[in-house]
N, C-alpha and C positions, 0 to 999 in steps of 0.2 A: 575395559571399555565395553560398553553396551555394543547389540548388533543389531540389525536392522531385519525383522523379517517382515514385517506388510507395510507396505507404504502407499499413500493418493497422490497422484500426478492430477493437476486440475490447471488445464490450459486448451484454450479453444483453437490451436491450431494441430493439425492431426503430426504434422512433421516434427515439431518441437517436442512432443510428447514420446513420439517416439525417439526421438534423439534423449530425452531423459530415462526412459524405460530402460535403453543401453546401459546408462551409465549407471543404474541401479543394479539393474543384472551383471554388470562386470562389478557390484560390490557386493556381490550376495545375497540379493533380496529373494525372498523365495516369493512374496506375494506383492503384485503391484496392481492396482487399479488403476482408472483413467478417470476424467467427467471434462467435459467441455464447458458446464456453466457451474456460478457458483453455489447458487440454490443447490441443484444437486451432490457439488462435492460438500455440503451441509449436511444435508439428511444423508448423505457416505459414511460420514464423521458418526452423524447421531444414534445411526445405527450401526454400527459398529459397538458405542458405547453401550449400546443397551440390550447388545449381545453378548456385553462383556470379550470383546473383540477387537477392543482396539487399534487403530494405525500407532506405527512406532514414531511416524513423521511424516507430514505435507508440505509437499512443492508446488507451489501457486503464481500465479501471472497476478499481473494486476489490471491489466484493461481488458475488455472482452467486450466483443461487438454485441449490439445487442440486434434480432430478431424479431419473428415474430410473438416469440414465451413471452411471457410479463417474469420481468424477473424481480425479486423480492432483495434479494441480495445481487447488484448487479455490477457489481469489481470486487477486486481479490482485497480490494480494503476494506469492500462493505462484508467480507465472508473471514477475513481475519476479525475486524472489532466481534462481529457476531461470535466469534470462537473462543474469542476473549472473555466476552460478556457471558458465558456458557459455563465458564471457567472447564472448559476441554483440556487434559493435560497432554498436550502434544506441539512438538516442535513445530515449527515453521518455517520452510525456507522461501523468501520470495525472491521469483525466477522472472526478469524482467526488462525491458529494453529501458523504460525510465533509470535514470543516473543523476537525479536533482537530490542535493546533500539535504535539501528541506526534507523532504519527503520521507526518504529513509533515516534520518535521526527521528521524524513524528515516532514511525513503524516500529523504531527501538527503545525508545522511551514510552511513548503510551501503548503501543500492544504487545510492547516485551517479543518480536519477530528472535528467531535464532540467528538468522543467514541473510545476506542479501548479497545475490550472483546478477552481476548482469548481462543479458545476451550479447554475447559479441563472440569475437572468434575465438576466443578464449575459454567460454563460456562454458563447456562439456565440462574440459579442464578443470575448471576452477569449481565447478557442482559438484565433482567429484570429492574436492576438498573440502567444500563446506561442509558436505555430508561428513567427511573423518570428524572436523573440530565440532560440531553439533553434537555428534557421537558422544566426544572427551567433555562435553561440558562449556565449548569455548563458543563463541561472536566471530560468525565468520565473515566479512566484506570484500567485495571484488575491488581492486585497487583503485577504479574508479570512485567508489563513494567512501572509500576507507577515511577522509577526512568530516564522515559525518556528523563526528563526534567530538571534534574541535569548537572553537568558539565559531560562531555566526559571522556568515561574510557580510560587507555593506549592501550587496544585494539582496539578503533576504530577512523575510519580514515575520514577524508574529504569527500566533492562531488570528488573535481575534481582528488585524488586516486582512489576512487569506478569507475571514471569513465575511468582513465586509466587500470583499472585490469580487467573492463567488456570488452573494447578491448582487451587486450591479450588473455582472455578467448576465443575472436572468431579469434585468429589468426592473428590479428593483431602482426607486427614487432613492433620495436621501430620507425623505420622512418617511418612505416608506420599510426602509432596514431599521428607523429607531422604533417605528410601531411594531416592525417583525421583534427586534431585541425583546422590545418591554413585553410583547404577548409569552416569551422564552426565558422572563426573571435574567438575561443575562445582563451583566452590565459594564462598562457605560456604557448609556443608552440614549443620549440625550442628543439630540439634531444638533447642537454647538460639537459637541463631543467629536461627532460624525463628521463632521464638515472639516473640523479640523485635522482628522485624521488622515481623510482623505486628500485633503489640502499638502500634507507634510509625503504621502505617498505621492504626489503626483512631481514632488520638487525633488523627492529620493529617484526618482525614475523618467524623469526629466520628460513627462509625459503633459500633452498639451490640453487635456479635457479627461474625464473619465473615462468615457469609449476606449480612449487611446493606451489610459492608464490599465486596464482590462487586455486590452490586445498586447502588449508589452508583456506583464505578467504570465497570461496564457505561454506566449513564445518562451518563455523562461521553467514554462514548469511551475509557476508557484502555484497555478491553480490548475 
């Protein structure tokens, strides 16, 4: 089994970080860094690599309040895909209060995450263990989202729903998401298309307009 000697803790709360730094140092970590925003624990990452310096593994939040920074990468999803796209070879564990089985199957399948702990009272506990199976090679999940990887409940919905209801949420029309699609090559894009989609989301969730359909969703986590 591999071991762990420098690791980045990248979460904007100063207690949670510390509560991980424990539990690194009760595994032997001789070097641990911190960062509060994700921009930062980026260019931690990049330079690292281009010191030939490597992290052996990062543990990341995924919400993070935002400030006055302009942040470029501004959640631990926009600083995983970037890590991805980077092709960085280094673990990932995300450390998180979200528990929505969409979310974390996305995190498993398109950014190949290693771990997913979720904070709770448990949560020390069971980081410590992800860390071992990441270690071994293994997919570590907290019991809560360990069914992510099952088939899909009736309540949850595709990419390209999540990604029509995250436009409506910003005001986006309907003709307005099909001129967004088509400016993006993605398809289907066609206002029948849309209408109908939305139409079939609105009777899956038993929502009485789009506004509603949107607030529904939110409360669920899907977006």
């Amino acid at each position: 089994m591999k071991t762990l000697k420098k690791v980045l803790i990248n979460d904007d709360h100063d207690a949670i970080v510390e509560s991980v730094a424990q539990v690194l140092e009760k595994s032997g970590v001789a070097e641990i860094d911190k960062t509060q925003y994700c921009d930062e624990a980026y260019l931690q990452l990049k330079k690292a690599e281009l010191e030939k310096k490597p992290y052996d593994l990062i543990i990341t939040d995924l919400s993070f309040k935002s400030d006055y920074r302009n942040a470029t990468l501004a959640s631990g999803e926009d600083l995983i895909e970037q890590i991805r796209v980077d092709k960085l070879a280094i673990p990932i564990i995300v450390y998180s209060m979200k528990d929505q089985l969409q979310k974390v199957r996305g995190l498993i399948k398109k950014q190949g995450i290693n771990g997913y702990v979720c904070k709770d009272r448990n949560g020390s506990k069971e980081l410590s263990t992800a860390i071992k199976a990441v270690l071994a090679g293994d997919l570590f999940l907290s019991p809560q989202v360990d069914k992510a990887l099952q088939p899909k409940s009736k309540m949850e919905i595709d990419d390209f729903d999540i990604q029509l209801i995250n436009l409506l949420s910003k005001g986006f029309s309907q003709e307005d998401i099909s001129e967004d699609l088509k400016s993006k090559s993605i398809t289907p894009n066609s206002l029948s298309t849309i209408e109908k989609r939305l139409n079939k989301l609105k009777i899956q969730f038993r929502a009485n307009n789009t506004i509603h359909l949107v607030a529904i969703t939110k409360d669920l986590g899907l977006i």
